[in-house]
N, C-alpha and C positions, 0 to 999 in steps of 0.2 A: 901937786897932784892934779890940782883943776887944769893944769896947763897941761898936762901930761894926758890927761882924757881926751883936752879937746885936739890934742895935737894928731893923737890916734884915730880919735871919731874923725877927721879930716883927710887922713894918712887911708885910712879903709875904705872912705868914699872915694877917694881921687882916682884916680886914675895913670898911669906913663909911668916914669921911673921912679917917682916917688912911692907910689901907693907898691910896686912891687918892692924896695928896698924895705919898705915897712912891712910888707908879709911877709919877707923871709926874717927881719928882726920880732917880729913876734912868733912866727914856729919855732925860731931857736928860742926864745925864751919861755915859751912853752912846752918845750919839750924837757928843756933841763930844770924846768922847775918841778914841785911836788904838791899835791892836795888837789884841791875840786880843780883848779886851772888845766892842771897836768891833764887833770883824768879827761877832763871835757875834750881838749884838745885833741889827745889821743884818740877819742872817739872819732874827732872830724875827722882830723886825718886819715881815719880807718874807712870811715865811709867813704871820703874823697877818693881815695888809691880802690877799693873794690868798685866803684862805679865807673872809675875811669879806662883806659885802655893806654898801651902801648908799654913804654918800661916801665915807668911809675908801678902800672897796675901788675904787671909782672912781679918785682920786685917785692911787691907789696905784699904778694901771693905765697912766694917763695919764707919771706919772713914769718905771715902769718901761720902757714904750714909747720916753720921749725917750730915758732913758740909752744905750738899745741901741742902738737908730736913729742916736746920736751915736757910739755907738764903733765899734769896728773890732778882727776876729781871729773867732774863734770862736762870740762871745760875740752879737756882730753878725750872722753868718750864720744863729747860731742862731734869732734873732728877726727875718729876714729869714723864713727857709722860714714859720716859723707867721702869721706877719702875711700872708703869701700866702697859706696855706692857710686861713687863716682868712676873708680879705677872698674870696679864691675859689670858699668854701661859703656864702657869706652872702649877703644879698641886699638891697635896697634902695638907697640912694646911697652906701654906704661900699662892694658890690662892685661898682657901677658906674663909680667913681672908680679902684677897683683895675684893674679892668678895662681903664680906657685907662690908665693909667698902668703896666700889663703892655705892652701892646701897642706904647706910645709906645718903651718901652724894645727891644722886641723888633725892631719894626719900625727901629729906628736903627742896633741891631746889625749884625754880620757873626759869621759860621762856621759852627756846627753849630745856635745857638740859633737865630738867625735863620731858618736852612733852616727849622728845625721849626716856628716862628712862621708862618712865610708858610703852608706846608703846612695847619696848623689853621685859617689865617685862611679859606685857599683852600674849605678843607671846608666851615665852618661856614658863608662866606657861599654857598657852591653850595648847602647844603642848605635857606639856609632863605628869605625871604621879605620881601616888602617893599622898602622904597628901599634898604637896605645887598646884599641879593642883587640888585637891578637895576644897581647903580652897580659890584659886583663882577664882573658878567657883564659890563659894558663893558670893564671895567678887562684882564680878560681876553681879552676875542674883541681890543681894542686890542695886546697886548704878542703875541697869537699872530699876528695877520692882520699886524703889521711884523715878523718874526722869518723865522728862514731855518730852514729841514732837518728835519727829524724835525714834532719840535713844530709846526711852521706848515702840514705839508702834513696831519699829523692833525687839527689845528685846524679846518683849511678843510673837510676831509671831515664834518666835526661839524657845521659850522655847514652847510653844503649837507643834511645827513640832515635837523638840526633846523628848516631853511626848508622843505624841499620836504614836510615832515609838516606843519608847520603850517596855518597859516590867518591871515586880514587882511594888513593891508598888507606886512607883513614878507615873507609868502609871495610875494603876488604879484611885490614889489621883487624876489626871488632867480628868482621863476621869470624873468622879464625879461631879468636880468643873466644868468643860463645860457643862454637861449635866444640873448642878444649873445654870447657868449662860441663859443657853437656853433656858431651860422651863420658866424661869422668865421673860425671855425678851418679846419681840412682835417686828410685823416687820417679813420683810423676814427669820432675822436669827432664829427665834423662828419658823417660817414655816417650814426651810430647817432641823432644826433639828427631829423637831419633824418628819420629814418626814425619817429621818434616823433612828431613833432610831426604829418606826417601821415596819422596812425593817431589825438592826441587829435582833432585838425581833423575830421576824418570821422567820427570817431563822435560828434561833441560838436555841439550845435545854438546858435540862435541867428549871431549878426550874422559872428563869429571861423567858426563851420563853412562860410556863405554866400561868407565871400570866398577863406576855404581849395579852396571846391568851382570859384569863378570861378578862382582862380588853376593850379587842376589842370588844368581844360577848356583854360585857355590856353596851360599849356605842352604839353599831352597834343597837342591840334588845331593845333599847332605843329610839332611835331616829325614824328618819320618811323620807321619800321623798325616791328616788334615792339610797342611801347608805344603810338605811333600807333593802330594797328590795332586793339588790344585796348578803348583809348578811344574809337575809334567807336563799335565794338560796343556798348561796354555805356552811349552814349549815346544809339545807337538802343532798345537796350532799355529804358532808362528813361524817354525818350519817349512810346515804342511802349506803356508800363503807365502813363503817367501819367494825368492829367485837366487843364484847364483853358486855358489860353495856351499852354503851351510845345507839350504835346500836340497843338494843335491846331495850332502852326507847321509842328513833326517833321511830321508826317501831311503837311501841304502841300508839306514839302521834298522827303520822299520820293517821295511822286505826280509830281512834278514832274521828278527824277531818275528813276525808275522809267519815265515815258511818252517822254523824249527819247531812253533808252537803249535798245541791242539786245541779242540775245542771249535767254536763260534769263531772266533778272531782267527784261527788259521783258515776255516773255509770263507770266512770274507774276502783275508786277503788274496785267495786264491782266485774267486770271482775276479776280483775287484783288476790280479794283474792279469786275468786273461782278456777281460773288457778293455784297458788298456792295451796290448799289446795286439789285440785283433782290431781297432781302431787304427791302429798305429801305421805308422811306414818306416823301411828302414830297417835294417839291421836288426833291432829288436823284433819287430815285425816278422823277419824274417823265420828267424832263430825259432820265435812263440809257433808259429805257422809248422814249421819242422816237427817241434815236439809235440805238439796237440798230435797232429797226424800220426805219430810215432806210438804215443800214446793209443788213440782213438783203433788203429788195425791192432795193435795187440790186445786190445781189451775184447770184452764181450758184451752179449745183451744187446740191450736197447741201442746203448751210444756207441755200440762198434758199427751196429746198421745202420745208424743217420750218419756215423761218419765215413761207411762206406758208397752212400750215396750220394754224400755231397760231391767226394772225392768222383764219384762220376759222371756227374754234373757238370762239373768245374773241367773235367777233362775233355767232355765232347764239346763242351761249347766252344772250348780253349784250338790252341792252332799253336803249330812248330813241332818241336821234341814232344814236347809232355804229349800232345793232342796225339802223334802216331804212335808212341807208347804205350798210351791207354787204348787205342783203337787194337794192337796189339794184341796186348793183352786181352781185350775184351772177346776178340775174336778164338784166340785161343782158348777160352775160357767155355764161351759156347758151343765151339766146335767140339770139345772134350765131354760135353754134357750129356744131356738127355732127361726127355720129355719135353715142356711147353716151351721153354727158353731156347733148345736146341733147334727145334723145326721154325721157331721164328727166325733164328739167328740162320739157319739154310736157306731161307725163302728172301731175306735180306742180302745175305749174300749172294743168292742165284741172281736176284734182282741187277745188285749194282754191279754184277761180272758183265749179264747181256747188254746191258747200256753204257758200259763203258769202249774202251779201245785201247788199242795198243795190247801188250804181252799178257797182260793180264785176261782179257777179253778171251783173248784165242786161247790162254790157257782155258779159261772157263768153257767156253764151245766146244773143245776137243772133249772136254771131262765128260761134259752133256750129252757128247755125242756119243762116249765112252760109256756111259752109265743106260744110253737109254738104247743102244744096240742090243746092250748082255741083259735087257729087262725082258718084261713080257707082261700083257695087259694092256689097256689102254694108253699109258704113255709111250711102249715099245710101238705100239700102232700108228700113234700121232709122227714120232718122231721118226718111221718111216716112209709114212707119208712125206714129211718134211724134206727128208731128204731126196726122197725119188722129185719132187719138184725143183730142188735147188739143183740137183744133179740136171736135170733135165731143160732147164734155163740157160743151164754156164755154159760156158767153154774148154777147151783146154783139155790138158792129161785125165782131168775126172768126170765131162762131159762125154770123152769119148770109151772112159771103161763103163761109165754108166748106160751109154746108149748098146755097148754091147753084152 
């Protein structure tokens, strides 16, 4: 035994092939033996292979991992938490594997681990992106929108905030189904909507504003009281500002309304289209022009005078047909008369016969000479005179009866 100590105490110092054929004869004999020798060894060697590198420590790794993974107590849990916390910080296909294979476990459970599991799973896939948050958000709006109480009536207020914010299909799908939901209902919320939708209707344009405005008109010109009322109005008034077709119907409805009726509102409108149509030009212009006058000579009074003096106004200042029509007429009128109008109307006329020429002239001279021959008095006198001078001046066939 003494030689056996010192053979080994020499064999552990040396060095070269000796001292290596004696460490490997004492790991094997330490290995296959049992009690404190075994257990010490085991330890070295434990420590040796995890401090070292390359396959030893590989090897060493891989062992160490089954035995614990196999057993069970303390020893097992301990090399449970680090294999998690290891596979947990690491990254590639060994914490992707970990990963489901956390989850598988958790998600199969029941109690406090479980609660905690779903809760992480719930965060992570709310926060992040892609097919695992699209498939989680189903997963969810599915277990809230079949659920009862609390949770289901927060759920649904969520997803109404999250549709009526967004945009594409989804939006439209919720606006549709709230708009089904509210027309059908009654109560406040069926008030409140319908009180919105015809507020987007009216201010919002295109095909949805066009049938919103038809379906107002029809219940508005439908009904009666208050609201009636106020939808006339303010269909006359948008009429009354418009342009094109509709404007131009309004206009004829109201004229039409306006000339049948009495009262205040027929002699408005009667103002109202003679002021238009004496403004006017045109064909209407014309027509109005016609009937006033038409009017105005058959009437009496007051406005048949003002309209028979406009009409003579307008005729002597005027020039063509009408101006020698009414001079015509005028002349005829005077000439038929008598008293102040007629002696003016002969002295105007004596007038513009002497200053003129041509046929008319000489008719007027002959007449003169005609009137004041067969007279007597002082104009018979003048106008003998007159003549004995102009006779007595000339020449010719009447110089010479005159000088005899």
């Amino acid at each position: 035994m003494l030689w056996s100590r010192r053979k080994a105490l020499v064999a552990s110092q040396g060095s070269g092939r000796v001292a290596r054929l004696w460490s490997r004869r004492k790991a094997l004999v330490a290995s296959q033996g049992s009690g404190r020798v075994a257990r010490l060894w085991s330890r070295r060697k434990a420590l040796v292979a995890s401090q070292g590198s390359g396959r030893v420590a590989r090897l060493w790794s891989r062992r160490k991992a089954l035995v614990a993974s196999q057993g069970s107590g303390r020893v097992a849990r301990l090399w449970s938490r680090r294999k998690a916390l290891v596979a947990s910080q690491g990254s590639g296909r060994v914490a992707r594997l970990w990963s489901r294979r956390k989850a598988l476990v958790a998600s199969q459970g029941s109690g406090r681990v479980a609660r905690l599991w779903s809760r992480r799973k719930a965060l992570v896939a709310s926060q992040g992106s892609g097919r695992v948050a699209r498939l989680w958000s189903r997963r969810k709006a599915l277990v809230a929108s079949q659920g009862s109480g609390r949770v289901a009536r927060l759920w649904s207020r969520r997803k109404a905030l999250v549709a009526s914010q967004g945009s594409g299909r989804v939006a439209r799908l919720w606006s549709r189904r709230k708009a089904l939901v509210a027309s059908q209902g009654s109560g406040r919320v069926a008030r409140l909507w319908s009180r919105r939708k015809a507020l987007v209707a009216s201010q919002g344009s295109g095909r949805v504003a066009r049938l919103w405005s038809r379906r107002k008109a029809l219940v508005a010109s439908q009904g009666s009281g208050r609201v009636a009322r106020l939808w006339s109005r303010r269909k006359a008034l948008v009429a009354s500002q418009g342009s094109g077709r509709v404007a131009r119907l309004w206009s004829r409805r109201k004229a039409l309304v306006a000339s049948q009726g009495s009262g205040r509102v027929a002699r408005l409108w009667s103002r109202r289209k003679a002021l238009v149509a004496s403004q006017g030009s045109g064909r209407v212009a014309r027509l109005w022009s016609r009937r006033k006058a038409l009017v105005a000579s058959q009437g009496s009074g007051r406005v048949a005078r003002l309209w028979s003096r406009r009409k003579a106004l307008v005729a002597s200042q005027g020039s063509g047909r009408v101006a020698r029509l009414w001079s015509r007429r005028k002349a005829l009128v005077a000439s038929q008369g008598s008293g102040r109008v007629a002696r003016l109307w002969s002295r105007r006329k004596a007038l513009v016969a002497s200053q003129g020429s041509g046929r008319v002239a000489r008719l007027w001279s002959r007449r003169k000479a005609l009137v004041a021959s067969q007279g007597s008095g002082r104009v018979a006198r003048l106008w003998s005179r007159r003549k004995a001078l102009v006779a007595s001046q000339g020449s010719g066939r009447v110089a010479r009866l005159w000088s005899s």
